[in-house]
DRENPA-500494 format. One record per residue (C-alpha): residue number from 1; residue in three letters; x, y, z. Coordinates in steps of 0.05 Angstrom, whole numbers. Layout:
<pts>
NUM;ala;X;Y;Z
...
</pts>
This chain:
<pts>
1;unk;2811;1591;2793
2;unk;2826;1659;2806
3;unk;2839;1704;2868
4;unk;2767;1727;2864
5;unk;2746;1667;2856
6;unk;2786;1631;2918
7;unk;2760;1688;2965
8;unk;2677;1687;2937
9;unk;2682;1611;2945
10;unk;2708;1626;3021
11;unk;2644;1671;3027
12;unk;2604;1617;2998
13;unk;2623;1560;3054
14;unk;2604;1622;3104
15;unk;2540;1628;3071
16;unk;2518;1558;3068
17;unk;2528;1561;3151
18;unk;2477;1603;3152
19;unk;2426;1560;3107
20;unk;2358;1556;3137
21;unk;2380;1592;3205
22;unk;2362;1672;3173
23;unk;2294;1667;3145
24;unk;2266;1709;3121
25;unk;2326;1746;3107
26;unk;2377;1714;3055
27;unk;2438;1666;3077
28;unk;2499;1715;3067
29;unk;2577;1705;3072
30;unk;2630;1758;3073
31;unk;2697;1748;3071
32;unk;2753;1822;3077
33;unk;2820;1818;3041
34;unk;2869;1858;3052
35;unk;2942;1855;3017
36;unk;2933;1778;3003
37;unk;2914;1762;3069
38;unk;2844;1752;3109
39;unk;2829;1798;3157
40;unk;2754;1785;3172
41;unk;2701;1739;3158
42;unk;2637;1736;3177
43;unk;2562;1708;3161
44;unk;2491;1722;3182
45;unk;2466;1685;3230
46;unk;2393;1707;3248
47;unk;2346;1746;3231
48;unk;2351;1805;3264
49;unk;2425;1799;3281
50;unk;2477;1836;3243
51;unk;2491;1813;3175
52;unk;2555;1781;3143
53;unk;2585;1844;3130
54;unk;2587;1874;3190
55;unk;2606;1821;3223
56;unk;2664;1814;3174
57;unk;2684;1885;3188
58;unk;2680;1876;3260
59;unk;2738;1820;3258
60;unk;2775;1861;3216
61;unk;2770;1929;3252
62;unk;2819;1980;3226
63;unk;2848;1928;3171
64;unk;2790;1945;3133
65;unk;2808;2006;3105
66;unk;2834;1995;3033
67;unk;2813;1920;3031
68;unk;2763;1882;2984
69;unk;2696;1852;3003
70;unk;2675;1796;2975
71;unk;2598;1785;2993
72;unk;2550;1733;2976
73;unk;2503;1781;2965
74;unk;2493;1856;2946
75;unk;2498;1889;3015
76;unk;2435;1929;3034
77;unk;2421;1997;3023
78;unk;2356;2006;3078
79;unk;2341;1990;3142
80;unk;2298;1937;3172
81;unk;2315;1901;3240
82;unk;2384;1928;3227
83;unk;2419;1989;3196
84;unk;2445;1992;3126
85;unk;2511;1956;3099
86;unk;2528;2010;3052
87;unk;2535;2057;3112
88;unk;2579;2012;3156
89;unk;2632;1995;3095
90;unk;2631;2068;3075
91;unk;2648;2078;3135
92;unk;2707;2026;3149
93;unk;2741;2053;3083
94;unk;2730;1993;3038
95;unk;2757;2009;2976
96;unk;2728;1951;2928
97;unk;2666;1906;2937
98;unk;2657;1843;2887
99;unk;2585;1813;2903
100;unk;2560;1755;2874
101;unk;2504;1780;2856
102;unk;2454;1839;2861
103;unk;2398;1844;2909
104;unk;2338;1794;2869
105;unk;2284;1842;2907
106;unk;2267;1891;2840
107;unk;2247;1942;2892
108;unk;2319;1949;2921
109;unk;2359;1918;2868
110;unk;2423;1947;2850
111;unk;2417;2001;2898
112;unk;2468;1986;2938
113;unk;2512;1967;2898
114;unk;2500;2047;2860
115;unk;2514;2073;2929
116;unk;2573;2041;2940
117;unk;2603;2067;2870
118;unk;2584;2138;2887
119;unk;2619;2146;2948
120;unk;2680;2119;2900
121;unk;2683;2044;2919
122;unk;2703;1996;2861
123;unk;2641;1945;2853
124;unk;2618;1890;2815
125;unk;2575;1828;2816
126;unk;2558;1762;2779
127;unk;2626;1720;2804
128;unk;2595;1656;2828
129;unk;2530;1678;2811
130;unk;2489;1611;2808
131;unk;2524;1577;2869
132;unk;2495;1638;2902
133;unk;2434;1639;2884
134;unk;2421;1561;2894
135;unk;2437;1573;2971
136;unk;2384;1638;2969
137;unk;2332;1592;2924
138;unk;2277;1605;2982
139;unk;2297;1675;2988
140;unk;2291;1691;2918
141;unk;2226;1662;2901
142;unk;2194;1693;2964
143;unk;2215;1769;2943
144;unk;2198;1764;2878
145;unk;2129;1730;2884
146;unk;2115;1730;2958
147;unk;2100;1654;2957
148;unk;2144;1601;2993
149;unk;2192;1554;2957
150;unk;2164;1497;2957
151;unk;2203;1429;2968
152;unk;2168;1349;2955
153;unk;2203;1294;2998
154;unk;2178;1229;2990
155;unk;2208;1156;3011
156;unk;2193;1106;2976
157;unk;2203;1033;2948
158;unk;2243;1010;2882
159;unk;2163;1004;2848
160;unk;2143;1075;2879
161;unk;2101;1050;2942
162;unk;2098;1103;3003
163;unk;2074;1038;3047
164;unk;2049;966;3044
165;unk;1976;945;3026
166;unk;1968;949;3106
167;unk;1992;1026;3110
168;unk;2059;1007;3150
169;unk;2116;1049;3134
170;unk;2165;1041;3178
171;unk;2209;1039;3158
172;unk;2216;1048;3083
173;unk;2286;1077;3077
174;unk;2353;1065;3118
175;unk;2379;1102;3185
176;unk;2429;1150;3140
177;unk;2378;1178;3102
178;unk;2326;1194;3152
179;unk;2386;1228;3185
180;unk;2395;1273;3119
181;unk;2320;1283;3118
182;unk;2318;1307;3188
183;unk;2387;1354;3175
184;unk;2331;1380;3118
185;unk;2279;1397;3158
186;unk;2323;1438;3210
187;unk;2335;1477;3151
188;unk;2267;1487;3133
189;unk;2208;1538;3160
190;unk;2152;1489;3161
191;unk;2135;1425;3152
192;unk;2074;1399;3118
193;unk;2027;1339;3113
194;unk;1965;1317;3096
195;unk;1919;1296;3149
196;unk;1915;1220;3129
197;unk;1991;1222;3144
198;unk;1973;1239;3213
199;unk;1919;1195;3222
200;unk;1960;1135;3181
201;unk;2036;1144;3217
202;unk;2024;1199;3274
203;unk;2089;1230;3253
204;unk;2116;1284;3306
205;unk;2147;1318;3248
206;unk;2208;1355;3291
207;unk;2282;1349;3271
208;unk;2322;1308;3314
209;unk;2390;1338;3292
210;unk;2371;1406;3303
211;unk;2404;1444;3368
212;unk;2364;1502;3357
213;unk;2311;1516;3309
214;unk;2256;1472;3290
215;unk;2210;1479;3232
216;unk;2134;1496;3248
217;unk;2087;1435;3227
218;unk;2020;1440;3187
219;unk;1973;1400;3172
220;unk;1932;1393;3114
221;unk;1857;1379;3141
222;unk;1799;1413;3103
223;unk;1754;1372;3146
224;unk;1786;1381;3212
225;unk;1795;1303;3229
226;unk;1859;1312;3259
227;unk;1860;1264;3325
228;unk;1868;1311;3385
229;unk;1922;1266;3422
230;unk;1967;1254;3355
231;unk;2036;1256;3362
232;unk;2041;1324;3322
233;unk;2012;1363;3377
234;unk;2071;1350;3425
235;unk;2136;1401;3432
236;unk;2092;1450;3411
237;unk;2140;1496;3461
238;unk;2196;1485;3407
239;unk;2150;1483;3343
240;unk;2074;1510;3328
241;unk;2024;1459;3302
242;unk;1979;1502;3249
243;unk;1912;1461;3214
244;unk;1898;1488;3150
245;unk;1830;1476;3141
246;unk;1770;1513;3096
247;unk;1732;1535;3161
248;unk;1747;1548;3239
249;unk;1740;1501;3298
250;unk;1767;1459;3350
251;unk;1824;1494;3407
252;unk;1879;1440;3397
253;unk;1924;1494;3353
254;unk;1916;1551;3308
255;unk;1877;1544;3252
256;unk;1897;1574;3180
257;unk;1832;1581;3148
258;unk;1846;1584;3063
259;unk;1804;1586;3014
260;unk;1761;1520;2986
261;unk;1788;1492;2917
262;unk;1733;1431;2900
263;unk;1712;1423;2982
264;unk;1790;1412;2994
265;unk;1846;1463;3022
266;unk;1867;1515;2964
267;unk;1937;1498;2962
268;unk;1953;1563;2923
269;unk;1920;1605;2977
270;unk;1947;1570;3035
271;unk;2016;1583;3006
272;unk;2012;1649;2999
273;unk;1983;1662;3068
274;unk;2046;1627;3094
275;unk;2083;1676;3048
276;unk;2054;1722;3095
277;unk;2065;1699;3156
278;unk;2138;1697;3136
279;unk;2148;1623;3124
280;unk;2190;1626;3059
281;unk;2209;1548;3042
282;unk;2153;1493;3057
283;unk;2183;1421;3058
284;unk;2123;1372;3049
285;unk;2132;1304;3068
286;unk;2068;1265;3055
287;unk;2019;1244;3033
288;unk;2010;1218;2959
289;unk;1939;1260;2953
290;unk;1980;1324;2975
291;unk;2042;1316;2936
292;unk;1993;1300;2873
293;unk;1954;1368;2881
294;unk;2023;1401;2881
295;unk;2035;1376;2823
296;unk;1970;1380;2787
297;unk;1979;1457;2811
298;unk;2048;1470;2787
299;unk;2067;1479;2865
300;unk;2123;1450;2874
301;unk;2196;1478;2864
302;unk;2232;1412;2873
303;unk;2229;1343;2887
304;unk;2268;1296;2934
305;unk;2254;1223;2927
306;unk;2281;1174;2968
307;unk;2291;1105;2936
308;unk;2297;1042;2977
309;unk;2325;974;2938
310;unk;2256;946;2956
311;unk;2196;917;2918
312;unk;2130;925;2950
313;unk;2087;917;2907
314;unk;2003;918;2918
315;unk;1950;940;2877
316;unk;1927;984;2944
317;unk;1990;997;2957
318;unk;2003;1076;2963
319;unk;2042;1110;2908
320;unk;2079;1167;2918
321;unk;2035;1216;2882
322;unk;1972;1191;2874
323;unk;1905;1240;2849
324;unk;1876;1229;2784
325;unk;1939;1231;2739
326;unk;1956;1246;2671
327;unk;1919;1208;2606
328;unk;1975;1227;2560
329;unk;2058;1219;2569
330;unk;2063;1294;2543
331;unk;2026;1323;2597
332;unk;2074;1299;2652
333;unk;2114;1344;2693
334;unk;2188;1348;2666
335;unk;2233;1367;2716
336;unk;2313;1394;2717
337;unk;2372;1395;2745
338;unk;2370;1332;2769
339;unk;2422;1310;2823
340;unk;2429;1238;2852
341;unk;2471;1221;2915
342;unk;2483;1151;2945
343;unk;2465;1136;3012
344;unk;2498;1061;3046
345;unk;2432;1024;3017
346;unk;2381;1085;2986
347;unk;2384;1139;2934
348;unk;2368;1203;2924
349;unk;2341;1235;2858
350;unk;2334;1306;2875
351;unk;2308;1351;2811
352;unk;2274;1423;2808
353;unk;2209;1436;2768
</pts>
């Protein structure tokens, strides 16, 4: 490993801090060398608060001049909620920037990083380039195609069943990994199921490790059958219910009105209209109707499944992704990447599309 290395990883671990907490803005970690020896760190924390490298060149105040930045991320070039990065570390007297990598929005891309070099800073990017970008995946897709990254979590049994013939579910997997599913949805922006979820398991959809932000919950009802007293509609003061329905009605919460694909939600459309309200990663966590139009849609970014050592079984038992299917092997979805991780009794086969 070298020195470069050993520093961008540091920035890394600052970066993955920030996971969840910034949207929309990226997760960034900086981290300020100077003369073999740390004298700043920093990352963002929220939106709207001042980025990892200012914060980095705040702890190191005058020690700044002549060090290196290493930076998760190419610093910015415009200004939004805050000012510019380029300015402040001009202005501190960095002499050398490595990023990991450039700025994935093609309208600012690069820019800074040209800035930087004119005022006679020594830059570069690319060192850890793919551990950066899979912290930024939401990011990335969102300002490049305005839609949300979209994430499939489903629990299920050993033979694939969401539930028993009766529609109990609880509980299909083990106390550790509904903890590491909660710990996911506090890094999430919304939270999404399909209304026979609600009506089947009244889920109230919130994290329960979270000390701060929760993740906004929607519901997939084209009818508008949601049950006015369901769980959902509680702690509403900590996260907003939204119904995404095909037409307007009832008071209970706000209604996201998208577009009719076949006299059901168009998932496409309501996507992009959450793209819009700034949502930029959508976990969805039931049902098997939902997760199978994601996938008959080519939705879905990746997929977490959550195996239990249990057999079911059923004929009416609920699959995990139910719909119509596929008549031939070829026309399945092949996924990548795929990662598995232990839990005390489950698994966890996580793989992007």
């Amino acid at each position: 490993m070298t020195i470069d290395e050993r520093y961008m990883r540091m920035a890394l671990g600052l970066a993955r801090r920030a996971e969840g907490l910034t949207n929309p803005n990226p997760a960034v970690g900086a981290v300020i060398v100077k003369d073999g020896k740390i004298v700043g760190k920093g990352y963002h924390k929220r939106c709207g608060l001042p980025h990892a490298e200012v914060n980095a060149l705040r702890e190191a105040g005058s020690k700044a001049r002549g060090a290196t930045l290493y930076v998760t991320l190419e610093p910015c070039d415009h200004f939004g909620r805050t000012g510019p990065c380029t300015e402040a570390i001009i202005k501190a007297g960095i002499k050398r920037v490595v990023a990991a990598m450039k700025d994935p929005n093609p309208i600012v891309s690069g820019k800074g990083l040209k800035k930087l070099k004119r005022h006679g800073i020594k830059v570069s990017a690319g060192l850890c380039k793919d551990a950066a970008a899979n912290i930024n995946k939401p990011f990335i897709k969102f300002v490049t195609t305005g839609m949300p990254y979209v994430t499939v979590k489903m629990a299920e049994s050993l033979d694939g069943k969401i539930a028993a013939n009766s529609g109990d579910s609880k509980w299909i997997t083990a106390d550790d990994s509904r903890r590491y599913v909660h710990g996911l949805r506090a890094k999430a922006d919304v939270v999404m199921v399909g209304v026979n979820t609600v009506i089947k398991d009244d889920p109230l959809l919130i994290s329960k490790v979270s000390k701060g932000k929760q993740p906004a919950r929607v519901i997939v009802d084209s009818s508008l059958k949601t049950p006015p007293n369901a769980r959902i509609f509680s702690h509403t003061d900590i996260s907003p219910v939204y119904i995404a329905a095909t037409k307007y009605g009832g008071k209970r919460c706000d209604i996201i009105k998208a577009r009719a694909d076949r006299g059901k939600v168009d998932l496409k459309d309501l996507l992009k209209k959450l793209g819009r309200m700034g949502f930029i990663h959508v976990m969805v966590e039931g049902g098997g109707e939902l997760a199978a139009s994601l996938v008959e849609k080519r939705l879905a970014d990746e997929f977490l499944f959550f195996i239990a050592p249990k057999i079911i079984g059923g004929r009416s038992a609920v699959t995990s992704v139910e719909g119509a299917g596929i008549r031939y092997m070829k026309s399945a979805l092949a996924l990548r990447n795929v990662k598995i991780r232990k839990f005390k009794k489950d698994i966890l086969i996580k793989a992007e599309v």
